[in-house]
PDB file of N, CA, C and O in Angstrom:
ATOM      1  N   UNK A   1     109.661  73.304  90.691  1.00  0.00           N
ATOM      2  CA  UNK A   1     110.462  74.483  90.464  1.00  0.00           C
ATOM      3  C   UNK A   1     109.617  75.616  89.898  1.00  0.00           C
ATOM      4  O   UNK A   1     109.914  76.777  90.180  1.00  0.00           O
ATOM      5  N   UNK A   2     108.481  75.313  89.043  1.00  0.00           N
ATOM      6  CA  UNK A   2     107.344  76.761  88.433  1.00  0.00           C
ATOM      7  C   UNK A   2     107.351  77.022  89.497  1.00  0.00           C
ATOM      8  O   UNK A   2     108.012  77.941  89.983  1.00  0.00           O
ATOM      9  N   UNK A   3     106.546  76.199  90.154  1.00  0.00           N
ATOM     10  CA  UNK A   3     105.791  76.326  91.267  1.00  0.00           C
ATOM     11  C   UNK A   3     106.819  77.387  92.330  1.00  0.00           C
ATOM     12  O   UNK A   3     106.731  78.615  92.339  1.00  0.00           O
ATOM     13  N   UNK A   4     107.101  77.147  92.582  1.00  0.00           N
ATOM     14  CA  UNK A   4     108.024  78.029  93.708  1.00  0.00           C
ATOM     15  C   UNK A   4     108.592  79.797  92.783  1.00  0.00           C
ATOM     16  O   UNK A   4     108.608  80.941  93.239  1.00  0.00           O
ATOM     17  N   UNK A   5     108.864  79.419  91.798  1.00  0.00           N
ATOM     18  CA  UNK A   5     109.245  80.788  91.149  1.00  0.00           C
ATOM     19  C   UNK A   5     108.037  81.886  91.147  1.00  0.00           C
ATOM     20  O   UNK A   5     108.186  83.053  91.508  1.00  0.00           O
ATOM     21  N   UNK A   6     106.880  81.348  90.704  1.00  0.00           N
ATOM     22  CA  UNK A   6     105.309  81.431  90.814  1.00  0.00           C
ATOM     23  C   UNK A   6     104.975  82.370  92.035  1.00  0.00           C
ATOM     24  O   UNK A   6     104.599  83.542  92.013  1.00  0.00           O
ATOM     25  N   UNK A   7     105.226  81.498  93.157  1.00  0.00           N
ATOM     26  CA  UNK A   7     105.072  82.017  94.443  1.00  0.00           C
ATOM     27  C   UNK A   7     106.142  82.989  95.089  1.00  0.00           C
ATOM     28  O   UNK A   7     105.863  83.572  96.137  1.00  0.00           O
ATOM     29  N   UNK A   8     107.667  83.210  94.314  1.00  0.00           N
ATOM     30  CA  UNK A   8     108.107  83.768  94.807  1.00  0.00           C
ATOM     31  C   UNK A   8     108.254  85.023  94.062  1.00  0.00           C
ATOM     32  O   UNK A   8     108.737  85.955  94.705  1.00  0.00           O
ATOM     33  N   UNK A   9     107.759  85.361  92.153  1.00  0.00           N
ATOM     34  CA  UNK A   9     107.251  86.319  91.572  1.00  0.00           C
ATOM     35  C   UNK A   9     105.763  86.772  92.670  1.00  0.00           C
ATOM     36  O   UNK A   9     105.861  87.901  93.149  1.00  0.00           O
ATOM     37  N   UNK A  10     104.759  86.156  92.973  1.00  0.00           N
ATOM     38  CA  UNK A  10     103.847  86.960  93.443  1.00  0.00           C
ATOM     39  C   UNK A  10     104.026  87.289  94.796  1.00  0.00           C
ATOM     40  O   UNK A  10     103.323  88.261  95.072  1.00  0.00           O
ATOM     41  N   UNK A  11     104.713  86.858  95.806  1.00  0.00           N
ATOM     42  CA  UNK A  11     105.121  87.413  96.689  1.00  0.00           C
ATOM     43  C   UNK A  11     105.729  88.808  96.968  1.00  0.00           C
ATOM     44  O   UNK A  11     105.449  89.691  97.778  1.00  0.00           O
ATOM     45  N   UNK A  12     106.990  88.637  95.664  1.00  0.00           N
ATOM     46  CA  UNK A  12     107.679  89.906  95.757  1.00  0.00           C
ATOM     47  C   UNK A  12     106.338  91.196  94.618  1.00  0.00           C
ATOM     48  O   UNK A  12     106.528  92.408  94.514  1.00  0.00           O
ATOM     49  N   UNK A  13     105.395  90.596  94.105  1.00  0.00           N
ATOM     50  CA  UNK A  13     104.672  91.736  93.804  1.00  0.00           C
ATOM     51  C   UNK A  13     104.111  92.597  94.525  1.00  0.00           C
ATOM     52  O   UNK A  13     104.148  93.824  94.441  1.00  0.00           O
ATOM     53  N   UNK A  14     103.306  91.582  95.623  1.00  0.00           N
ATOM     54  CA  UNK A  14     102.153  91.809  96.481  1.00  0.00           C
ATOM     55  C   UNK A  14     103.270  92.876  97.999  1.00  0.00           C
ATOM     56  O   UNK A  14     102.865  93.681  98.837  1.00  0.00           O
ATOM     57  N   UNK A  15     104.665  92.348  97.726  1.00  0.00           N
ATOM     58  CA  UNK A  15     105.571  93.378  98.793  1.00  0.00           C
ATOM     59  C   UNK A  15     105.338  94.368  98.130  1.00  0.00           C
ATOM     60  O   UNK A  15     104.427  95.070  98.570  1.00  0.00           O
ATOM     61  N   UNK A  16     106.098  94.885  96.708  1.00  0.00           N
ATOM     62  CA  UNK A  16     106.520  95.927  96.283  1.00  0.00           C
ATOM     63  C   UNK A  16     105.223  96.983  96.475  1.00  0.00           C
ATOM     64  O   UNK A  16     105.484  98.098  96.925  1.00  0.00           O
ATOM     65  N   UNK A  17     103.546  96.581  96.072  1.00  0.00           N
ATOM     66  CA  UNK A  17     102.935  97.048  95.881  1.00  0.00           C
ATOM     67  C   UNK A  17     102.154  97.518  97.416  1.00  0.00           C
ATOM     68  O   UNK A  17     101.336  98.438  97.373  1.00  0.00           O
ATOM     69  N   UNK A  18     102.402  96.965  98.493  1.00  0.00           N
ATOM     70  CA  UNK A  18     102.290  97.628 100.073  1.00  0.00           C
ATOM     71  C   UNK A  18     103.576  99.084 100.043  1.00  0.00           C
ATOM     72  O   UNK A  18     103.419 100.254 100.392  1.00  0.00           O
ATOM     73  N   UNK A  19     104.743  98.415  99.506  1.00  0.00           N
ATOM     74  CA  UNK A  19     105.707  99.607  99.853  1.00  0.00           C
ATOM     75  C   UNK A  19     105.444 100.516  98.915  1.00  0.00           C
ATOM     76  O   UNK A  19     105.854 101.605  99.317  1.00  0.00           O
ATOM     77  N   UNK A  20     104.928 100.602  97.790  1.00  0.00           N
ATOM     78  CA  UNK A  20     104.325 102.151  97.128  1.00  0.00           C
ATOM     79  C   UNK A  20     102.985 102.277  97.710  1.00  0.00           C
ATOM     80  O   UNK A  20     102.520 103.284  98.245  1.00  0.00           O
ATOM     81  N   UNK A  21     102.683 101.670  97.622  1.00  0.00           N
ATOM     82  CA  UNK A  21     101.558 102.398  98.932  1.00  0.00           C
ATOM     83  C   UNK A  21     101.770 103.038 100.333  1.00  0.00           C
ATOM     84  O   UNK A  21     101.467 104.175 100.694  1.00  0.00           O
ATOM     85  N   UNK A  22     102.288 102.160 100.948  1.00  0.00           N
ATOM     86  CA  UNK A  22     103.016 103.425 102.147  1.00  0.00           C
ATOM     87  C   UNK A  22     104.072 104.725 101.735  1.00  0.00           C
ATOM     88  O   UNK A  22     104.118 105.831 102.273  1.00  0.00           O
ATOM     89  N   UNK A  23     104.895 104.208 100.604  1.00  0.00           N
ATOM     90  CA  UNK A  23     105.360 105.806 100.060  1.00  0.00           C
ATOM     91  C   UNK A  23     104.634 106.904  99.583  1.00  0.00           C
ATOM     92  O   UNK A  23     104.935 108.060  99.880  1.00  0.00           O
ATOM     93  N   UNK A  24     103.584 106.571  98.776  1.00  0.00           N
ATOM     94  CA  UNK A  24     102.588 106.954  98.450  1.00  0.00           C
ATOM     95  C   UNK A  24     101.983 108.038  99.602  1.00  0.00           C
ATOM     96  O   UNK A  24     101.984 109.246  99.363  1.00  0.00           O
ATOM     97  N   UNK A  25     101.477 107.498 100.849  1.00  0.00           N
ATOM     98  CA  UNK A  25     100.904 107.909 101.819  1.00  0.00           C
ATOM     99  C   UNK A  25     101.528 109.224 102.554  1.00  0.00           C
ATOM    100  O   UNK A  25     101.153 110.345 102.897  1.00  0.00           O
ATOM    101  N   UNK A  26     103.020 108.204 102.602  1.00  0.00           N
ATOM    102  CA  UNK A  26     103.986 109.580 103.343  1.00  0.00           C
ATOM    103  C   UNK A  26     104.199 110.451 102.420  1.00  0.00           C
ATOM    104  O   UNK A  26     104.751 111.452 102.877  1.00  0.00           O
ATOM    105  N   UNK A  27     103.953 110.504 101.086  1.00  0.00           N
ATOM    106  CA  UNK A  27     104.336 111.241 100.278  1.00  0.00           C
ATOM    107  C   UNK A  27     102.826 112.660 100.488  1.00  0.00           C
ATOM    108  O   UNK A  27     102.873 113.881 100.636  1.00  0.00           O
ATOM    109  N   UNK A  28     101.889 111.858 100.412  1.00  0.00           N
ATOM    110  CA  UNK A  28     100.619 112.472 100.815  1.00  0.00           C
ATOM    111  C   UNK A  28     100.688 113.024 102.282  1.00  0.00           C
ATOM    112  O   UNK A  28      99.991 114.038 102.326  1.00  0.00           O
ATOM    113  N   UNK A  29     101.184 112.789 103.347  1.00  0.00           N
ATOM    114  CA  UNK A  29     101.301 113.658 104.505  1.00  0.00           C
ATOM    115  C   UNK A  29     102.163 114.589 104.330  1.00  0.00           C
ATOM    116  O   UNK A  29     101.869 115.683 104.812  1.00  0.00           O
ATOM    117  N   UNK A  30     103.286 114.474 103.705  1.00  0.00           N
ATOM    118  CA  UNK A  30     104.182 115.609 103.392  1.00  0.00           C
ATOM    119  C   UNK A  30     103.900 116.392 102.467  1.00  0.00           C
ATOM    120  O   UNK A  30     104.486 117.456 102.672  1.00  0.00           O
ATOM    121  N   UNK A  31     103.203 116.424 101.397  1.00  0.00           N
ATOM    122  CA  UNK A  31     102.274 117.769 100.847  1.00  0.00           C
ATOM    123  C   UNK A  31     101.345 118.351 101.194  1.00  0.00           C
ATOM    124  O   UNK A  31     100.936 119.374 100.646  1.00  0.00           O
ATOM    125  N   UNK A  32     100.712 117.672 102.415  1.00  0.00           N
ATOM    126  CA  UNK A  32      99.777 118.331 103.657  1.00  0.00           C
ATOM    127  C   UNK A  32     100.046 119.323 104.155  1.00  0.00           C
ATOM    128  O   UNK A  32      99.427 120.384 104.232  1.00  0.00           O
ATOM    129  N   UNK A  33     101.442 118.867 104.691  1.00  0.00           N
ATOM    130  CA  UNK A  33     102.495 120.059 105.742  1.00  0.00           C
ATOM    131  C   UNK A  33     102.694 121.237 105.007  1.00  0.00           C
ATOM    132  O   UNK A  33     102.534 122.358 105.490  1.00  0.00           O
ATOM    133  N   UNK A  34     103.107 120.970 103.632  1.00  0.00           N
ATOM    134  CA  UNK A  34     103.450 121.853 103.024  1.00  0.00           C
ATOM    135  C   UNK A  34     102.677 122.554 102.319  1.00  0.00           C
ATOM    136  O   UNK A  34     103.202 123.546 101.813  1.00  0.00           O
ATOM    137  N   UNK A  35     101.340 122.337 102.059  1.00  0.00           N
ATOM    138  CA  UNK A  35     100.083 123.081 102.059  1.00  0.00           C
ATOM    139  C   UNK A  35      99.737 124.233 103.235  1.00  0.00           C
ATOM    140  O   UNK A  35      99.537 125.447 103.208  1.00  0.00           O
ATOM    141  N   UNK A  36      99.785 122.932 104.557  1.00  0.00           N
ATOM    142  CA  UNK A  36      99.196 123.994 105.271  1.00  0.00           C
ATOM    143  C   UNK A  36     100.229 125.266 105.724  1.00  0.00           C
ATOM    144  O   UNK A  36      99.821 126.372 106.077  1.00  0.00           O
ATOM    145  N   UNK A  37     102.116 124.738 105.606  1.00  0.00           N
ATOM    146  CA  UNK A  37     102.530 125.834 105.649  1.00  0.00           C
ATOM    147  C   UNK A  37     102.403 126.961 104.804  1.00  0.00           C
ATOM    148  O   UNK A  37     102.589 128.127 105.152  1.00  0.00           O
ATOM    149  N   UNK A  38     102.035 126.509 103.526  1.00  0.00           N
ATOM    150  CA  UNK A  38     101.534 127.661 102.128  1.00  0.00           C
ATOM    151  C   UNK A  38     100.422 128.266 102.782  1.00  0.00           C
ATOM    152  O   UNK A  38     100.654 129.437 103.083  1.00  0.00           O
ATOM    153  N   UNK A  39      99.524 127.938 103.035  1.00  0.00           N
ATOM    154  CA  UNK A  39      98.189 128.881 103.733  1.00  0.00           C
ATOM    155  C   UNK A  39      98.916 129.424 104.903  1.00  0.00           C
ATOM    156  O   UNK A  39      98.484 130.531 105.226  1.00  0.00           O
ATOM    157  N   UNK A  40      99.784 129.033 105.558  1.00  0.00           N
ATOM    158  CA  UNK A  40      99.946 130.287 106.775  1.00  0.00           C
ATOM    159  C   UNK A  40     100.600 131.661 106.354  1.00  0.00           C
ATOM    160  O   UNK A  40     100.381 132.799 106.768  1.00  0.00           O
ATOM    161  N   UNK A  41     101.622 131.107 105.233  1.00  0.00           N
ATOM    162  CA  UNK A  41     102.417 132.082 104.848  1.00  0.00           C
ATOM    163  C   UNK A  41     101.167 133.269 104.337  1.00  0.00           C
ATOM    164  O   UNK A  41     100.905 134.447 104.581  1.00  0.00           O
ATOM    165  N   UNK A  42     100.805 132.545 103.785  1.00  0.00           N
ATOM    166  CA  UNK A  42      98.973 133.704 102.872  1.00  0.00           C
ATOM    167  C   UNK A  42      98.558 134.286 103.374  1.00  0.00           C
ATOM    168  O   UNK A  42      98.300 135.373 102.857  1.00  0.00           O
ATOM    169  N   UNK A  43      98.160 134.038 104.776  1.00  0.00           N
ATOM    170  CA  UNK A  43      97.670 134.601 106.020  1.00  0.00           C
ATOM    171  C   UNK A  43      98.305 135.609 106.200  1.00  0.00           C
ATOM    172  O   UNK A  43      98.071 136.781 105.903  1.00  0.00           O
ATOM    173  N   UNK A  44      99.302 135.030 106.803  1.00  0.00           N
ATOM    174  CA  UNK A  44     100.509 136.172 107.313  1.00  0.00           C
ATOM    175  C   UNK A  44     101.108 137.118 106.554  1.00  0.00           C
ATOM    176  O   UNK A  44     101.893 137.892 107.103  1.00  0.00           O
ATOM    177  N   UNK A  45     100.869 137.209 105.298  1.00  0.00           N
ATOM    178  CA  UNK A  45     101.383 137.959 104.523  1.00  0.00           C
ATOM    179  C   UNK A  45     100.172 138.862 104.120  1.00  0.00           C
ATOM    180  O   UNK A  45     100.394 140.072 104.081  1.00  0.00           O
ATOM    181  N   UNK A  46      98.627 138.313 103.746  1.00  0.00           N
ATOM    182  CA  UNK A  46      97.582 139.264 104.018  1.00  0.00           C
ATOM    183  C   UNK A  46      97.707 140.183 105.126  1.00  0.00           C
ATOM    184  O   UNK A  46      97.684 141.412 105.071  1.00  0.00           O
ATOM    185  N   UNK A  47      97.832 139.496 106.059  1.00  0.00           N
ATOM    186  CA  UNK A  47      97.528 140.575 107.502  1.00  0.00           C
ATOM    187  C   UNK A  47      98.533 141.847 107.293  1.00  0.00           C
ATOM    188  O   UNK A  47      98.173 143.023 107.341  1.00  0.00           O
ATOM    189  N   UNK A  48      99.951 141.355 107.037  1.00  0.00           N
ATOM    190  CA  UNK A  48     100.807 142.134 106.310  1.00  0.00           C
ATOM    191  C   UNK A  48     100.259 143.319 105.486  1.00  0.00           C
ATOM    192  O   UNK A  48     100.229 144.496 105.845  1.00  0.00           O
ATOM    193  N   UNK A  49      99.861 142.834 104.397  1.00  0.00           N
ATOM    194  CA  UNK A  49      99.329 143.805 103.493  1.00  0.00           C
ATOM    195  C   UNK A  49      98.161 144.609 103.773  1.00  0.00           C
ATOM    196  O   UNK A  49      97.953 145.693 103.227  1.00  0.00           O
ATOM    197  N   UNK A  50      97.445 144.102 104.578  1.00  0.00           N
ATOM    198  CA  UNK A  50      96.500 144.885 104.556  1.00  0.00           C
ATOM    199  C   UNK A  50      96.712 145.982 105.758  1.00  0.00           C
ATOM    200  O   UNK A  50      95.936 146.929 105.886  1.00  0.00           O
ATOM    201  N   UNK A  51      97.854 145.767 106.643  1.00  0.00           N
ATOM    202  CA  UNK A  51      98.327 146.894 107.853  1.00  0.00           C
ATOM    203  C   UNK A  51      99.191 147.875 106.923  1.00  0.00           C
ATOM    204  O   UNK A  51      99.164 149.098 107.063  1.00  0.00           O
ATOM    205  N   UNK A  52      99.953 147.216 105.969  1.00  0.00           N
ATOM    206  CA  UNK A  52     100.310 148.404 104.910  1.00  0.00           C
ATOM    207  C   UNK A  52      99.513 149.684 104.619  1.00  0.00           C
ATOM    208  O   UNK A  52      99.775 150.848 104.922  1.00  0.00           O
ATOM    209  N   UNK A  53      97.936 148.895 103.609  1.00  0.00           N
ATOM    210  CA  UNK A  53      97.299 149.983 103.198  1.00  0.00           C
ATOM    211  C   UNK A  53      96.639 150.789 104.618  1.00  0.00           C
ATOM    212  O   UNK A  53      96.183 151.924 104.485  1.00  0.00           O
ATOM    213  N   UNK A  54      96.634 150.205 105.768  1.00  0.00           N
ATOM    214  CA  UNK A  54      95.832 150.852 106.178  1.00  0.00           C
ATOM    215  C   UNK A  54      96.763 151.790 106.815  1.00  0.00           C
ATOM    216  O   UNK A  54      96.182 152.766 107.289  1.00  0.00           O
ATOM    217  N   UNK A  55      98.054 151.784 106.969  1.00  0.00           N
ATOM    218  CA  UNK A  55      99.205 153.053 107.497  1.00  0.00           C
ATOM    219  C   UNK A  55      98.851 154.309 106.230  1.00  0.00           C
ATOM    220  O   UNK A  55      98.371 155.424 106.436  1.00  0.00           O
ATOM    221  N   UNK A  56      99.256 153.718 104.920  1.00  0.00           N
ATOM    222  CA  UNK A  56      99.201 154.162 103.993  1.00  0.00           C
ATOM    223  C   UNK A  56      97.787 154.994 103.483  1.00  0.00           C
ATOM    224  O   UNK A  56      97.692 155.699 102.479  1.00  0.00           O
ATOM    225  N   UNK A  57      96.993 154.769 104.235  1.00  0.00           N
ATOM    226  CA  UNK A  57      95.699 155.596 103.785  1.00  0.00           C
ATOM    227  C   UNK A  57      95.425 156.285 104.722  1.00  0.00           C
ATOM    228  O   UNK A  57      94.529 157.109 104.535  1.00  0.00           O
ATOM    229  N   UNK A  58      96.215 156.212 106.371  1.00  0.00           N
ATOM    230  CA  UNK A  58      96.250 157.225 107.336  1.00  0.00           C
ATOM    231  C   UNK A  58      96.855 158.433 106.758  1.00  0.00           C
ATOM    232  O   UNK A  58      96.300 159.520 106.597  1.00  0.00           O
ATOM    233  N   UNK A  59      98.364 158.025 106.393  1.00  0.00           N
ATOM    234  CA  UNK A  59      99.141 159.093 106.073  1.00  0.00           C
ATOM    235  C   UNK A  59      98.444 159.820 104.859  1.00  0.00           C
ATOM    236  O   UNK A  59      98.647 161.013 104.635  1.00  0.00           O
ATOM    237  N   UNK A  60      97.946 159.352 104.398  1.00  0.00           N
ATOM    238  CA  UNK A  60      97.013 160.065 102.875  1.00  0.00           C
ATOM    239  C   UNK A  60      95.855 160.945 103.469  1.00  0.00           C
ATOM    240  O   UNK A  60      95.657 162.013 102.890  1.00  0.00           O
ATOM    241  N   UNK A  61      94.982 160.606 104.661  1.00  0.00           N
ATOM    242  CA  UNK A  61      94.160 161.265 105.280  1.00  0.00           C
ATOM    243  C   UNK A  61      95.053 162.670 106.045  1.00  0.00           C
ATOM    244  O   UNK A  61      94.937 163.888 105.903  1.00  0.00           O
ATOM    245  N   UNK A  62      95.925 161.843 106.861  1.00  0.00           N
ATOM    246  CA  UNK A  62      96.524 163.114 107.447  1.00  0.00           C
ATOM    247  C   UNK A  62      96.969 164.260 106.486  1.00  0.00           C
ATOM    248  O   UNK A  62      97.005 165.466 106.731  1.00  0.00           O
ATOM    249  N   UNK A  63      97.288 163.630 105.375  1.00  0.00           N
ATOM    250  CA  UNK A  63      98.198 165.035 104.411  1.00  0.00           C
ATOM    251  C   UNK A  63      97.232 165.715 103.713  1.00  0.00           C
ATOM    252  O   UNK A  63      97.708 166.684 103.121  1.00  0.00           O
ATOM    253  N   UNK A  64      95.586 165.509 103.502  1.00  0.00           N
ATOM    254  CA  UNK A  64      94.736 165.494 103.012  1.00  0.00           C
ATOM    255  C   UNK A  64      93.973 166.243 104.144  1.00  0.00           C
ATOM    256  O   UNK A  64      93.363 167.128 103.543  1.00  0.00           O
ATOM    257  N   UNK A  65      93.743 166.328 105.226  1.00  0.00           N
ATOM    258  CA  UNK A  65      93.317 167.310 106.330  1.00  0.00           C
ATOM    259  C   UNK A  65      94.481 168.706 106.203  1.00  0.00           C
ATOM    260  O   UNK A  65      94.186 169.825 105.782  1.00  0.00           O
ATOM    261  N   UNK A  66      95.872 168.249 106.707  1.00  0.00           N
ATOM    262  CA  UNK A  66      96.606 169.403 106.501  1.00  0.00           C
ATOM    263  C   UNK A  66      96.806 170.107 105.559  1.00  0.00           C
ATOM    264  O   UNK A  66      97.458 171.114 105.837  1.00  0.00           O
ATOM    265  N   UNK A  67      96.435 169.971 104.259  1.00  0.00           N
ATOM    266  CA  UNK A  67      95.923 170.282 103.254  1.00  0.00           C
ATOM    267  C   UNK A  67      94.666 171.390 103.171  1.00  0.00           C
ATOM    268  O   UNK A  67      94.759 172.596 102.945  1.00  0.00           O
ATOM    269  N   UNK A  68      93.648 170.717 103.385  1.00  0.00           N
ATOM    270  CA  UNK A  68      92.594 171.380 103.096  1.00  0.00           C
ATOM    271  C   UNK A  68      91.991 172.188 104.733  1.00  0.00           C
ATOM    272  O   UNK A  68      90.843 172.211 105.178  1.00  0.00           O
ATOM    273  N   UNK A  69      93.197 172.746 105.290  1.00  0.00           N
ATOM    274  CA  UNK A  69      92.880 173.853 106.333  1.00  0.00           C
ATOM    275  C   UNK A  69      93.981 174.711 106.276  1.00  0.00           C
ATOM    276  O   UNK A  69      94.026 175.705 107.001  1.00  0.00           O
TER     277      UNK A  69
END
């Protein structure tokens, strides 16, 4: 009767400790995704900003010529 309790405590260890490891893993692919969607947003929101300043420093040139003629 040890004997079997023995084997059926380390059995259910050696399970539990595969299944946090594969949660573990998927848990690690799914903050991947969501990394790399964080860097696109960055991207896309640079490119954003920087077509801002560059409208924004046209219109400053243009009012800055009509200005000084």
């Amino acid at each position: 009767m040890e004997w079997t309790q023995f084997i059926i405590f380390i059995g259910s260890f050696v399970g539990l400790f595969f299944w946090n490891r594969s949660e573990s893993r998927a848990d690690i692919r799914h903050m991947e995704t969501i990394i790399s969607a964080i860097q696109t947003e960055m991207k896309d929101f640079h490119g954003r900003l920087e077509k801002q300043d560059m409208e924004f420093r046209m219109r400053f040139l243009a009012i800055e010529e009509r200005r000084g003629k």
